[in-house]
N, C-alpha and C positions, 0 to 999 in steps of 0.2 A: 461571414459564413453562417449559413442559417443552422439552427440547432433542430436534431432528429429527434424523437421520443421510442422510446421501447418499454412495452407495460409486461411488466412480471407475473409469474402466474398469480402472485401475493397482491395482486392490483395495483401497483406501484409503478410512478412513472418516471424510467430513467434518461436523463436529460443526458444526448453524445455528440460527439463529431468523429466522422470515419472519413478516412483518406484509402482511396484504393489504392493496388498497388502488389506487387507480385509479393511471395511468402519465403517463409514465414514472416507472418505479420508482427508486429508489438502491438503490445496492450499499456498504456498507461494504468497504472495502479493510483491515483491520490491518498494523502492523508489526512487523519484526524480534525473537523471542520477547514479542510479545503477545497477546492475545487479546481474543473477542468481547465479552467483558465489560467491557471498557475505559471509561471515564469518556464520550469522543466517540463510540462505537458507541453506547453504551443513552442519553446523551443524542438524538441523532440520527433511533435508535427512536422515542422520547417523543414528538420532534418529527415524525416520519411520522405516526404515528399519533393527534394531534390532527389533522394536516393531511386524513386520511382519506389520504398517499401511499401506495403499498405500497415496502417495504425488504425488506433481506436482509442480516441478517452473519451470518459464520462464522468457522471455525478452522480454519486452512491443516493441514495435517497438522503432527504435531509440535508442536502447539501447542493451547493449552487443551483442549478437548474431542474434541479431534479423533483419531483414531489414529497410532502410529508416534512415532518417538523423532525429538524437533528436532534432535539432531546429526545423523540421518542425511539431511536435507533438503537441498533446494537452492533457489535462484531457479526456474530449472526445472519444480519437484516442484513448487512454490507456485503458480506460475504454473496449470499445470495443474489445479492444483484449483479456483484461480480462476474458468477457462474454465469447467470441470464445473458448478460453482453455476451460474454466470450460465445458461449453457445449459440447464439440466436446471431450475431453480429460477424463473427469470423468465421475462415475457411481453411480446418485443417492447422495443426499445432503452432501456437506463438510465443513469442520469448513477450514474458512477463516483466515488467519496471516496476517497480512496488516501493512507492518512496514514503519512509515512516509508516504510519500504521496501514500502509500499502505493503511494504512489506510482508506483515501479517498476513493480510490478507492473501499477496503473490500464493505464499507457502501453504498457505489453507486451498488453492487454486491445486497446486500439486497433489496433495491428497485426494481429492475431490474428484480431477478430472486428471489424472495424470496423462491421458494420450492424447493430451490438449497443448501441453507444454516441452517446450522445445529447448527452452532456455530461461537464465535467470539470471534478473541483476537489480539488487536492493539498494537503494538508498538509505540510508540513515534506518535500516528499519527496528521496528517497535513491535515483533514479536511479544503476547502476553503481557504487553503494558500495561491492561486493567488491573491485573491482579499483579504484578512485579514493581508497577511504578504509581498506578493510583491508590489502590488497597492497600501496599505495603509501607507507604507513605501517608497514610490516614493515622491521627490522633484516637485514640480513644472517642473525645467527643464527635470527631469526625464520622465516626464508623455508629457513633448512636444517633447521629443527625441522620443518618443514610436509612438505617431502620426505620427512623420513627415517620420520617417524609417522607421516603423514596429516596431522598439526593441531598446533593451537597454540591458547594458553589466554591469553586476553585481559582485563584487569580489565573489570567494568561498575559500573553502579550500585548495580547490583542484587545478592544474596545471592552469588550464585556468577557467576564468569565467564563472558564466550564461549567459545565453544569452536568456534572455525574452523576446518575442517577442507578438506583438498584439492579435495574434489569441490565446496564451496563456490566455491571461488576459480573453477577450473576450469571448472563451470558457468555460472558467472555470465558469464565472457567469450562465452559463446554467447546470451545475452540482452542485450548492453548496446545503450541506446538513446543514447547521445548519441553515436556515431561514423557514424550514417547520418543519411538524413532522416528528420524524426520530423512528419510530417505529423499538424495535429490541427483536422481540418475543423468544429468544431463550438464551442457557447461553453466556453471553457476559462479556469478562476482556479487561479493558484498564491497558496498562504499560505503566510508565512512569517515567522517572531519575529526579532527582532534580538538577543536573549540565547540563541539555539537552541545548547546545545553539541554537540552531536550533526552538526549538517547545518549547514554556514555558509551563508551569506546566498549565498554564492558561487556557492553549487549551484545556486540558484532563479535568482539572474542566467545562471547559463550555458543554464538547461532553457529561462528566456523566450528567447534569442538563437538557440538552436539547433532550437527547433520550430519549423512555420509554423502559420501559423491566421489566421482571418478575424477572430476575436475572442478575444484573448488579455488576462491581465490578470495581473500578479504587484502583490499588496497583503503591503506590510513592515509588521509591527505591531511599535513600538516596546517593547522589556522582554519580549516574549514568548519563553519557553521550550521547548523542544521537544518537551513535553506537549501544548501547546497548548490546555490544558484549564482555565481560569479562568475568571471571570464573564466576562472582557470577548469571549474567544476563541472561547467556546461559540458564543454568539449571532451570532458576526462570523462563524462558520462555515454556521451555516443562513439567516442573510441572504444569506451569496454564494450556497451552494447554490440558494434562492429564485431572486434574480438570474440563473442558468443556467436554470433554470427556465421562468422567465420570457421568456429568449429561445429558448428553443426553437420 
């Protein structure tokens, strides 16, 4: 499938794939350097598109196909692009997948455009993890590295490090959602694994207690990892999204 572009008002060029298909539509959300290709985006796709749903993922800038270097991104800049897809790309309110710091972002999607969204269902998400989980996790000399350079270089799992940088931190505190009300008028599932090393279980007790909602549900899957991408996880994921679906 050939990949589309959509340029931001910010000049930025967002790398997608859209699936038509009757509504409400879903929106893949990605996380924190991933991208659209991801095991639960093109499962997700497979599963729109038997369903005849229409979908949408993309690539925040800075990220797979998309323009611009992921250091120089923020919560912010994501978010942003976020809005631009939904708006420019769909028709008419969609349930939101926000998986880790898609998440975040999902929830920043509700403030923003709330007669866009019809529905919500988080994965593993990573509300406010710049300042909960990198900044509050930084050393002393960590947080005077970050001053004195801009950034600081973080192990991951993956080949090469993060690399967090100021305007990271910095931005993020003008996105965080769990310090206000976090109103979320519509059917809304949190998932989340009990082996997740990345986002503790913590996070997903704090997001149910601190949003309101008419219909809220956080579902703990035992041994699950913060891929969330296994036989059992896959399915458990478009059964709930169904389940939103369905009460709409």
């Amino acid at each position: 499938m050939s990949i589309s572009y959509l340029t931001t008002p910010q000049g930025r060029h967002i790398a997608y794939h859209q699936t038509a298909g009757t509504g409400p539509g879903v929106v893949f959300l990605g996380g924190y350097k991933s991208d659209m290709g991801g095991t639960k985006a093109v499962y997700l796709e497979q599963w729109a598109r038997a369903q005849g749903r229409a979908f949408l993922r993309f690539d925040y800038s800075g990220h797979g196909e998309s323009s611009e270097a992921f250091e120089a991104g923020c919560i912010g800049d994501w978010a942003e692009d976020a809005a631009q897809a939904i708006t420019q790309l769909t028709e008419g309110p969609q349930v939101l997948v926000g998986s880790s710091m898609g998440g975040w972002i999902a929830l920043l999607m509700t403030r923003r455009m709330p007669e866009k969204v019809a529905g919500l269902v988080t994965i593993a998400a990573a509300p406010d993890f710049t300042e909960d989980s990198f900044w509050a996790g930084f050393s002393d000399a960590q947080k005077a590295e970050l001053k004195q350079t801009g950034q600081v270089a973080l192990p991951s799992d993956y080949d090469e490090p993060y690399i967090v940088t100021q305007r990271l931190i910095e931005d993020g505190r003008n996105n965080l959602v769990l310090r206000d009300p976090l109103p979320l008028p519509f059917p809304t599932r949190f998932l989340q694994g009990t082996a997740d090393g990345s986002v503790e279980r913590a996070v997903a007790l704090r997001l149910l207690d601190h949003a309101s909602g008419p219909d809220m549900r956080l579902t703990l899957v035992e041994g699950a990892d913060h891929s969330f991408s296994d036989e059992t996880c896959l399915p458990l994921i478009t059964a709930t999204l169904c389940d939103v679906l369905e009460r709409i």
